[in-house]
N, C-alpha and C positions, 0 to 999 in steps of 0.2 A: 282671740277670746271666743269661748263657746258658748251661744245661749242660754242662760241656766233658767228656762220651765216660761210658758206665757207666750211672749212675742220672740218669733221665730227669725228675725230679721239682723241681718251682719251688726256687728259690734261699728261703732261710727269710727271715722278714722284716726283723729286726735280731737274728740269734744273739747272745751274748756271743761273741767270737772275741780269741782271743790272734794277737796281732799279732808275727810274725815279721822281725824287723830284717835287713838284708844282712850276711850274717858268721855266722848263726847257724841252727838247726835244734831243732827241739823233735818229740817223740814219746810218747804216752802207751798205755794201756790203755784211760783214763778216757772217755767222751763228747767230744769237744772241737771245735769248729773254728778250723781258722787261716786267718788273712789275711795278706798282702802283698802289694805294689805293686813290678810288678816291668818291668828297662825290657832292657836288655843282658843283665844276672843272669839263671839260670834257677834255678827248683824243681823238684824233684822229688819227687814226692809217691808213700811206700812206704804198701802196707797191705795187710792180712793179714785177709781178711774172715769166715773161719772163726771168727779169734780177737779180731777185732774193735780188734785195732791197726793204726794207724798212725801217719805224721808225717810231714813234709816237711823240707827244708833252701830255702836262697837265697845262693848262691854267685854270685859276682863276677866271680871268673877261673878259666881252665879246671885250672891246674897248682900247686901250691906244694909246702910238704913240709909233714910231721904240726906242727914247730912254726912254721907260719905258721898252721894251725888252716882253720876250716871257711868261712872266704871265699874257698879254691880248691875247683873243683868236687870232684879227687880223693882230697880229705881231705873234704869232706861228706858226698860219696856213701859212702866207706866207713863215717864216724861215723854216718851215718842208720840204715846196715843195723845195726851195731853195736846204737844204740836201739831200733830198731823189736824185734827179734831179743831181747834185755835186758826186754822187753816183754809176753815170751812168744807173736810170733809168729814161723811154723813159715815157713823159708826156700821149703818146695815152694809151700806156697802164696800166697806175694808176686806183688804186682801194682804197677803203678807208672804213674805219669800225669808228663806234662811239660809244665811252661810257660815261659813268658818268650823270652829270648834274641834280642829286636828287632834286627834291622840297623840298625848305629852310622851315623850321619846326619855325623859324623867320625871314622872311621879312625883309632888313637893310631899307626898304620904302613902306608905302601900297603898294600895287598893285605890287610890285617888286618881282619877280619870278627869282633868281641869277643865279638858274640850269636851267630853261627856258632859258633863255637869252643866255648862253655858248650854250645850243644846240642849240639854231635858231638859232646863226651866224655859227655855223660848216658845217649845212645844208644849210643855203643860201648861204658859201662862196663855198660848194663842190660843188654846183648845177652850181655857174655862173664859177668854173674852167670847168666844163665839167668832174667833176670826180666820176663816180658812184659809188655809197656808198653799199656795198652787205651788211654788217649789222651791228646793233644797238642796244646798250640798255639802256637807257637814262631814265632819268625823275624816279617817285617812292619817296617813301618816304627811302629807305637804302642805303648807299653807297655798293661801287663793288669793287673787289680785280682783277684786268686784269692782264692777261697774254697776250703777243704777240711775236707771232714768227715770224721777220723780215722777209724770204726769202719766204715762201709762202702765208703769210695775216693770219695763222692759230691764233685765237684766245679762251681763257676761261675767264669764267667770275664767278667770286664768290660773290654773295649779303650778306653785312655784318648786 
């Protein structure tokens, strides 16, 4: 796996990593890394490296409402800040990395870009929190195998 932006340092060999399903988001305090495989979907991954939390989400579609829950991006992204935040970290100094969101190889609608769309709203929701994004790797025709490690933002990224 290839670093993807931040800490520069080898992917770990075989971490324990909690594996992040589509629909869902996890965030802790504790040590942890997560994984997912990600194709249209994007992640986003919050952390707070002062306090040494973070988490990410993997979202589906760009829009739903609070009760359709966190397979739309703008019920994840908020649930995430929510966690991470729940966590004890301190909103000034959030950072945030983005993956996923391949170009759909079928359109569910002309002009319809699925993995466009997750990623424009991850960046125009992290831009009006005020949370800058140190890196990304989105869009492309392959999906990505992510790795993240909660307490310093360190991320890999594998193109499938």
């Amino acid at each position: 796996m290839k670093p993807a932006g931040g800490m520069e340092r080898e992917a770990p060999a075989e971490p324990r990593a909690f594996f992040v399903y589509p629909g869902q988001l996890a965030a802790s305090a504790e040590p942890r890394y997560y994984t997912t495989i990600l194709g249209t979907c994007v992640s986003v991954c919050l952390f707070d490296p002062h306090a040494g939390v973070g988490g990410l989400n993997h979202y589906l579609l760009p829009y739903g409402t609070e009760l359709t829950g966190p397979r739309y991006g703008n019920v994840a992204l908020a649930r995430l800040l929510r966690e991470v935040l729940g966590h004890g970290a301190h909103r000034e100094h959030l950072r945030a990395k983005v993956f996923g969101g391949m170009t759909s190889s079928r359109p569910m609608a002309l002009h319809q870009d699925l993995g466009g769309g997750n990623v424009a709203l991850a960046l125009e929701w992290l831009s009006a929190a005020g949370i800058p994004i140190l890196a990304r790797d989105v869009g492309g025709h392959r999906g990505r195998k992510l790795l993240f490690h909660n307490q310093d933002g360190a991320a890999w990224v594998k193109h499938l």
